[in-house]
Backbone as CSV, one residue per row, in Angstrom:
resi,resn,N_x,N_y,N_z,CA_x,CA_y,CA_z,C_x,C_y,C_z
1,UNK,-2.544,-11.390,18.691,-2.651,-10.876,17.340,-1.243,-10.793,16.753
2,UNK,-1.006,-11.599,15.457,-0.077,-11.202,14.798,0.337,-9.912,13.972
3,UNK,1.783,-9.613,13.570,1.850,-7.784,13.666,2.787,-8.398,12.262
4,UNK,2.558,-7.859,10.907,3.508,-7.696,10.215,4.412,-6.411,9.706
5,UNK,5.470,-6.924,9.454,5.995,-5.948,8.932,5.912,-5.666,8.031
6,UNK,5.564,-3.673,7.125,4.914,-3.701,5.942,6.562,-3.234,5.733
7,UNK,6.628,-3.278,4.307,8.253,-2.854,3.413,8.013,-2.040,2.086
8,UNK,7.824,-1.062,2.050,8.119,-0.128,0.727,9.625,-0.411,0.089
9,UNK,9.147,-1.192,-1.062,10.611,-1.344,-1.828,11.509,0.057,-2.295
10,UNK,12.397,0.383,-2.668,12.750,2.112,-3.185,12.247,2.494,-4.152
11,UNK,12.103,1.665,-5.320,11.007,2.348,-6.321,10.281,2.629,-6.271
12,UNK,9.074,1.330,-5.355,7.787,1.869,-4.981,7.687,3.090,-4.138
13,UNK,8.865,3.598,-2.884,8.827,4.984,-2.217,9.575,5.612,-3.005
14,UNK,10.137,5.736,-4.201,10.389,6.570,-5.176,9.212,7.315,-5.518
15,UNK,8.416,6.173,-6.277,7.023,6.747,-6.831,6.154,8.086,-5.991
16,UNK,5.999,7.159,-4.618,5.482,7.574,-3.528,5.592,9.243,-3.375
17,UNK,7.212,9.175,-3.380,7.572,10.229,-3.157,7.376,11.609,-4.450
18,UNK,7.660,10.879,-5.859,6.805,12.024,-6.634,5.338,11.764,-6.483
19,UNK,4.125,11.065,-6.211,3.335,11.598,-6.066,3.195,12.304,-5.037
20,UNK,3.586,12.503,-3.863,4.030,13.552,-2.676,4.664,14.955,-3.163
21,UNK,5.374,14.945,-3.894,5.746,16.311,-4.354,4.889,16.729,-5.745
22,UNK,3.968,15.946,-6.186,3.099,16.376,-7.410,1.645,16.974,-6.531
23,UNK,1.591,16.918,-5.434,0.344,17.047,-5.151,0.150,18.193,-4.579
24,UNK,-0.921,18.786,-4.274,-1.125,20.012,-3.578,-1.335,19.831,-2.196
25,UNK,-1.966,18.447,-1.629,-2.378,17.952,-0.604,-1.493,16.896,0.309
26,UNK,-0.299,17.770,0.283,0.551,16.664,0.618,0.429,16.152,2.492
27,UNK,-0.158,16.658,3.291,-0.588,15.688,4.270,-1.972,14.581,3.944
28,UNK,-2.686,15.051,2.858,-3.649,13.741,2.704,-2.565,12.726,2.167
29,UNK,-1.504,12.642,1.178,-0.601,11.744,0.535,-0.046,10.865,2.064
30,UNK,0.421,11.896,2.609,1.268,11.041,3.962,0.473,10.455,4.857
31,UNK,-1.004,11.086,5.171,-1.422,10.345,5.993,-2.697,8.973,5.220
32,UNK,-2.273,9.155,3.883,-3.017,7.703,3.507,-2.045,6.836,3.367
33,UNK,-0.251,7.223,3.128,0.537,5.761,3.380,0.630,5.137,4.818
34,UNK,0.530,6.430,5.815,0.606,6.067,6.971,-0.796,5.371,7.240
35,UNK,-1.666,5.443,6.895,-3.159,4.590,7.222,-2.878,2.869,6.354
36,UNK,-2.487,2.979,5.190,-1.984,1.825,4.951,-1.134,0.949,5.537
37,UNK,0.221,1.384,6.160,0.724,0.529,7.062,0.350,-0.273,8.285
38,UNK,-0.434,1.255,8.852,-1.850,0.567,10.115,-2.642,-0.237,9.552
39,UNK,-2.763,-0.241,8.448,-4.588,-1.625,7.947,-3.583,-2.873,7.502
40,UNK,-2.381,-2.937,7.259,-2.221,-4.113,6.975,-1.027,-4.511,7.722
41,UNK,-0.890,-3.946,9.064,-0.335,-4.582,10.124,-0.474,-5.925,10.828
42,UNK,-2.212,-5.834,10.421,-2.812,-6.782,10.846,-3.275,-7.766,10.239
43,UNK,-3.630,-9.089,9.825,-4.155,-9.810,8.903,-4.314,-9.076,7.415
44,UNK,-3.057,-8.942,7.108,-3.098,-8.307,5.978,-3.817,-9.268,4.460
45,UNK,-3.932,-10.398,4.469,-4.895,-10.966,3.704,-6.138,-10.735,3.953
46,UNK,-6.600,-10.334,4.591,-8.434,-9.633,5.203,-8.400,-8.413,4.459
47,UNK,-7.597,-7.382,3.850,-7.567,-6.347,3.829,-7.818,-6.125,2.560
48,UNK,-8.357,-4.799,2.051,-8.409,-4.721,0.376,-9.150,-5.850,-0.593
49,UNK,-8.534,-5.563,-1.911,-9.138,-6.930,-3.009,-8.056,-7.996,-3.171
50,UNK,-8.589,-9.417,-3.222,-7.595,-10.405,-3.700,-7.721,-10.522,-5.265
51,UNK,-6.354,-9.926,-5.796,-6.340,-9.912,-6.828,-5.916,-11.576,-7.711
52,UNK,-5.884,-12.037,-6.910,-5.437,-13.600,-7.587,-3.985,-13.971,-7.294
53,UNK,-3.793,-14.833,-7.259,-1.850,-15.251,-7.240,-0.857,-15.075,-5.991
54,UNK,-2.036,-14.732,-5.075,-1.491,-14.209,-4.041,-1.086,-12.141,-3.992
55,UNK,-1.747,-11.629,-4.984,-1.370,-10.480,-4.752,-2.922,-9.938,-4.167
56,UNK,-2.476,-9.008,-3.590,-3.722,-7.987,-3.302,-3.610,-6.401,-3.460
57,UNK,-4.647,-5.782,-3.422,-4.538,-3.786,-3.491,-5.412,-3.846,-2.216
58,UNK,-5.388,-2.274,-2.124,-5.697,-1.846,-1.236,-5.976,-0.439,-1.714
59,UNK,-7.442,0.440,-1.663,-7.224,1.776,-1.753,-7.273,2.300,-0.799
60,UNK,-6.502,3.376,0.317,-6.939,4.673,0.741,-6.943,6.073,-0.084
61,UNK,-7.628,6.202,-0.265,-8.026,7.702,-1.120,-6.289,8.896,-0.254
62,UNK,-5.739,9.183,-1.239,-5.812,9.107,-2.476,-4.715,7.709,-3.258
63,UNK,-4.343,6.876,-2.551,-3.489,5.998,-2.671,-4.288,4.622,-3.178
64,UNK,-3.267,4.427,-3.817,-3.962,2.793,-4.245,-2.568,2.058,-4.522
65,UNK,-2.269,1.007,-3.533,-1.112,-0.111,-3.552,-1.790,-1.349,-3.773
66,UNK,-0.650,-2.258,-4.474,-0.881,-3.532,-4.983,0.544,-4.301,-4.052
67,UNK,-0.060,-5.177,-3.382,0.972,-6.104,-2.338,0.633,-6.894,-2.107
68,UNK,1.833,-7.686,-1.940,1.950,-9.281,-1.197,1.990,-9.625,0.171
69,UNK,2.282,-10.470,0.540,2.129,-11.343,2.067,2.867,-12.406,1.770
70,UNK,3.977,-12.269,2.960,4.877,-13.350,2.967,4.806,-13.536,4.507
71,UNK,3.727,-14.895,4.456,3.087,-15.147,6.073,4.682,-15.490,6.941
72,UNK,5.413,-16.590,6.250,6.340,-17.128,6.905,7.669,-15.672,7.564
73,UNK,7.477,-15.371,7.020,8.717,-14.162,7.767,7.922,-13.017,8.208
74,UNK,6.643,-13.151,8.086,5.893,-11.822,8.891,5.772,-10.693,8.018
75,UNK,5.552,-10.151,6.885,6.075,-9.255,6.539,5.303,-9.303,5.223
76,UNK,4.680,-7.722,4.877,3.845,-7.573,3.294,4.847,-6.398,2.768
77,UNK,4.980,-6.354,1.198,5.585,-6.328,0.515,4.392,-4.932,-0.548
78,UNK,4.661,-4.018,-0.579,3.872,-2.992,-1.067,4.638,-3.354,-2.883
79,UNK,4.293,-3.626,-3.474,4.818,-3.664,-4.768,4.651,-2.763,-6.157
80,UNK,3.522,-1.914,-5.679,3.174,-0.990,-6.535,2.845,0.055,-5.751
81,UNK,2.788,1.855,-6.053,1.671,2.339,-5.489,1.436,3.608,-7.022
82,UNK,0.286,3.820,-6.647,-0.254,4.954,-7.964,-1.347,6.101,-6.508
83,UNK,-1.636,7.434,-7.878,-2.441,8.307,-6.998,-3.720,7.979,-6.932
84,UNK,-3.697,7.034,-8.229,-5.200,6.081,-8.219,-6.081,5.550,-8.407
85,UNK,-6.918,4.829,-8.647,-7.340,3.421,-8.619,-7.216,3.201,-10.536
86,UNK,-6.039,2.127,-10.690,-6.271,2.353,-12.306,-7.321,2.063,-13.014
87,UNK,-8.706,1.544,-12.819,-9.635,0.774,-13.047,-10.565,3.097,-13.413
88,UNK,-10.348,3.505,-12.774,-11.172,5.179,-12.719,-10.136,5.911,-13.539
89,UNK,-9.025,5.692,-14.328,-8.187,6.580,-15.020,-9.355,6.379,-16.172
């Protein structure tokens, strides 16, 4: 089984991090980024919706990220994250 490496850019763990300090529930916040890194360790194109273009999301409640896959160097690319799903705002 192949293992990628996931990468929170600093803005995107900027964000991260005020929705972590906006919340009341701040171990559900940490343990849905930490559940995200575990689900797309693995065949991270299997995972979530294909949003077209090569991007995909992914929700864990209360998190919702939008990321890439860059097969050749191993490694997905978290490019967005929000508290959640913008499609329910």
């Amino acid at each position: 089984m192949d293992r990628y490496h996931v990468v929170w850019g600093q803005e995107v763990l900027d964000e991260l991090a005020a929705l972590w300090m906006s919340t009341a529930n701040r171990s559900l916040v940490t343990a849905a980024a930490d559940a995200i890194d575990e689900e797309l360790r693995t065949s991270p194109r299997s995972k979530g919706t294909d949003l077209g273009g090569g991007i995909f999301s992914l929700s864990v409640t209360p998190l919702y990220v939008i990321f890439d896959v860059v097969d050749d160097d191993r490694f997905v690319r978290i490019l967005a994250v929000t508290g959640t799903h913008p499609e329910s705002q």
